[in-house]
Each structure stands twice: as structure tokens, then as C-alpha cells.
N, C-alpha and C positions, 0 to 999 in steps of 0.2 A: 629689789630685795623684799622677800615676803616680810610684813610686821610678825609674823609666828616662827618657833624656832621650826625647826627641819620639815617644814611643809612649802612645797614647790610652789611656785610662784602661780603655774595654773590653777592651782586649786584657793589661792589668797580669797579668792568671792565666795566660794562652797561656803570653806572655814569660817569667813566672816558671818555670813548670814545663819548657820549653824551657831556659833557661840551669841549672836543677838537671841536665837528661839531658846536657846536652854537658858539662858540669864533672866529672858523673861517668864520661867520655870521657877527660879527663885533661887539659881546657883549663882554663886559669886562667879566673877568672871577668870579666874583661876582654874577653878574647878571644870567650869563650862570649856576650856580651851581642852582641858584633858580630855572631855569627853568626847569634843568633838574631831580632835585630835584624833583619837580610836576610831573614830566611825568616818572620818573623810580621807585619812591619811592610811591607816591599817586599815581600813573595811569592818571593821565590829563595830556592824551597826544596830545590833539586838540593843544594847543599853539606851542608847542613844531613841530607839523607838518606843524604851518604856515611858523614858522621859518625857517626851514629847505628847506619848498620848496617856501619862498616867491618871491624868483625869477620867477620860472614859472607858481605861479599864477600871477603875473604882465605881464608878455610876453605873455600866454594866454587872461588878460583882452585888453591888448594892440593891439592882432592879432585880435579879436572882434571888436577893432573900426574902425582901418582901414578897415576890411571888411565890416562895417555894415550898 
């Protein structure tokens, strides 16, 4: 039996390792299972990608103003 509700059992290692990378993002682990929830289990993996790289889109918009 998966520990997550309605996410199939083959996917139990995805989900997990998915809700470990966004918690250490700074979401609670609530919030992290929704997210990751959406992008392992639905496929909406857009949010899930900002998450994950929201740092370097900031350090990229950042390296744009100083140069611009």
C-alpha cells in the first residue's frame, strides 16, 4: 500500500523523492505532497519545475538587470 493517498504504488519512489526536493525548498511537507502530487501523479509538471529551479530563474532575472 502506497504511504500517499491515491498514487499507485509504482510511482511510491518518484513521489517520495519528489516531496524530499521540494521540502528542501522550504514547503512544509503538506504542501510538498500536493505539489508533487500534480506533477507525478497528474503530469503538471510546470509548477513543480519552477519550484525546483526557482533559484536560477531569479539569479538569471537578477544577472539581466545588472547587465541591462
Amino acid at each position: 500500500m502506497s504511504p500517499y493517498k491515491n498514487v499507485p504504488p509504482e510511482l511510491d519512489g518518484k513521489m517520495h523523492d519528489c516531496v524530499e526536493k521540494v521540502m528542501m525548498k522550504g514547503h512544509d511537507k503538506e504542501s510538498a505532497i500536493g505539489i508533487c502530487y500534480a506533477s507525478v501523479v497528474e503530469g503538471q509538471s510546470a509548477a513543480l519545475d519552477f519550484i525546483l529551479n526557482v533559484d536560477e530563474f531569479y539569479a538569471d532575472d537578477q544577472a539581466r538587470d545588472e547587465t541591462g
